[in-house]
N, C-alpha and C positions, 0 to 999 in steps of 0.2 A: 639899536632897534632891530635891524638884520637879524645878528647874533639869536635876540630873544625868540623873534622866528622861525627861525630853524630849528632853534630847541623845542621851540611847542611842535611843528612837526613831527620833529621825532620824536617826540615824547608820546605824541596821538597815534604814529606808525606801530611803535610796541605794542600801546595797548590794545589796539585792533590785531594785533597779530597774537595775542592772550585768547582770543575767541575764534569758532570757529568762520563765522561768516558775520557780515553788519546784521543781517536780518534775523539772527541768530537769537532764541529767549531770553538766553543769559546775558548776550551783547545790552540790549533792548532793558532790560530789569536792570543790569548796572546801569545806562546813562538814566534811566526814570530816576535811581535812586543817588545820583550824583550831580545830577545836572539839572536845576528846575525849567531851564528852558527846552528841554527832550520831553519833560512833562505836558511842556504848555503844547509844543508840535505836535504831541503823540494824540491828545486832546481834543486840540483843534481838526483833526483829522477825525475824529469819533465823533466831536459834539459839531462841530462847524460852527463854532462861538455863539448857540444855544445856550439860554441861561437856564439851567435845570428846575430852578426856583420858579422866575416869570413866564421865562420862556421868550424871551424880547431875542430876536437877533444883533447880537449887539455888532458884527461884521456888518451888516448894511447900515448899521448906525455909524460905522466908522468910515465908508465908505461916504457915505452923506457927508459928513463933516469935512473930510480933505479936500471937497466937490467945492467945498462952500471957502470962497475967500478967508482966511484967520481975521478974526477980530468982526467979524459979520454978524451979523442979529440972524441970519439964516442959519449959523452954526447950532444956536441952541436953538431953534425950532427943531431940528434933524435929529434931537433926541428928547424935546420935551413934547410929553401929549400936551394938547391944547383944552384937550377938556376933562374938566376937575371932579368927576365920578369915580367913586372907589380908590382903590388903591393901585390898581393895573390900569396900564391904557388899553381902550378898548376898540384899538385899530388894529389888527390883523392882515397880512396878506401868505400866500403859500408861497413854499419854499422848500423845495425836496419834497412836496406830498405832506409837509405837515403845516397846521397853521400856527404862526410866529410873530409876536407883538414888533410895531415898527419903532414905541418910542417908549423911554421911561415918565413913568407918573411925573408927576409932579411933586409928591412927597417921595419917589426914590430920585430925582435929582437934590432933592434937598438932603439927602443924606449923604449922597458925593462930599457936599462942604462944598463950601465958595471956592475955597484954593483950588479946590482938581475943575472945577465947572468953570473957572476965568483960563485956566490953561486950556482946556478944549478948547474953549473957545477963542483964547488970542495967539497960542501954538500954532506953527507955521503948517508944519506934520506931526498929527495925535496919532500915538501908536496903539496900538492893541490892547496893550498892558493897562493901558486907561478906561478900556471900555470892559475885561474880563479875565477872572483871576483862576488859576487853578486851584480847588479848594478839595484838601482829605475829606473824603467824608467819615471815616473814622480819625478821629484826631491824632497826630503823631503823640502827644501827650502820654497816650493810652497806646500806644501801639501800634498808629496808621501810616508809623513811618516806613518800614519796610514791605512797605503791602506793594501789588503790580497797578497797573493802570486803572483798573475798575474799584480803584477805590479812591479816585479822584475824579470832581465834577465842573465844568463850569460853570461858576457865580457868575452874574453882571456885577459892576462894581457895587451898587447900590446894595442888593442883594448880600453877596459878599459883607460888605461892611454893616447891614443889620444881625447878618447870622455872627460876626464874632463880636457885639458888643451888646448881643440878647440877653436880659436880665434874667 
């Protein structure tokens, strides 16, 4: 285990020593393009877990939920609206000067699926990753692979998983 540790160190000292500085463009464009979790940091720092789509905060939705005992009926209150108008919940509060939905509908938690919506809710600690995805907005398919940052947006999960399984 040691062993392997050291190795990755110095495996991670070289490559940092490849570039001129950590803050560096090119340092910054290789981890976007090698690492999806440089992606999700570099992101979350731009959007602040803003879903580009609803616009739902899903960070104070994950906040709520860790608040709230695992396995609580208060878990899914913390991200379902309670009332069944439209497709968006139509609670708002501000947040950095803009306004920011507190909770998902009720038909975008039903597009979660039961599996990811019993884990919220009986996971001891829901991570981020549960509540928002970083998504190309040009597809790598077509070319969105080697693009820089601004061509990835924050989905909410719900969001997310409408936009890749739209007819």
């Amino acid at each position: 285990f040691f062993e392997n540790t050291i190795k990755i160190i110095k495996l991670s000292s070289i490559v940092k020593s490849l570039f001129c500085n950590n803050g560096a463009p090119c340092y910054t464009s290789w981890l976007l393009k090698c690492f999806q979790s440089s992606a999700r940091a570099q992101l979350r720092n731009l959007d602040a877990g803003i879903c580009r789509s609803c616009n739902v905060d899903t960070v104070g939705m994950l906040r709520r939920v860790n608040a709230a005992p695992s396995g609580d009926e208060s878990r899914k209150r913390a991200i379902t609206c309670n009332i069944d108008e439209g497709t968006l919940c139509p609670h708002f509060q501000t947040r950095n000067g803009s306004k920011v939905r507190l909770h998902w509908s009720k038909s975008q938690v039903s597009a979660l699926g039961d599996q990811t919506l019993l884990q919220i809710i009986s996971q001891r600690r829901v991570t981020e990753g549960q509540f928002w995805q970083s998504d190309h907005i040009t597809a790598v398919c077509i070319g969105g692979g080697g693009s820089s940052i601004e061509n990835f947006q924050t989905l909410c999960t719900p969001c997310h998983v409408s936009l890749l399984f739209k007819p």
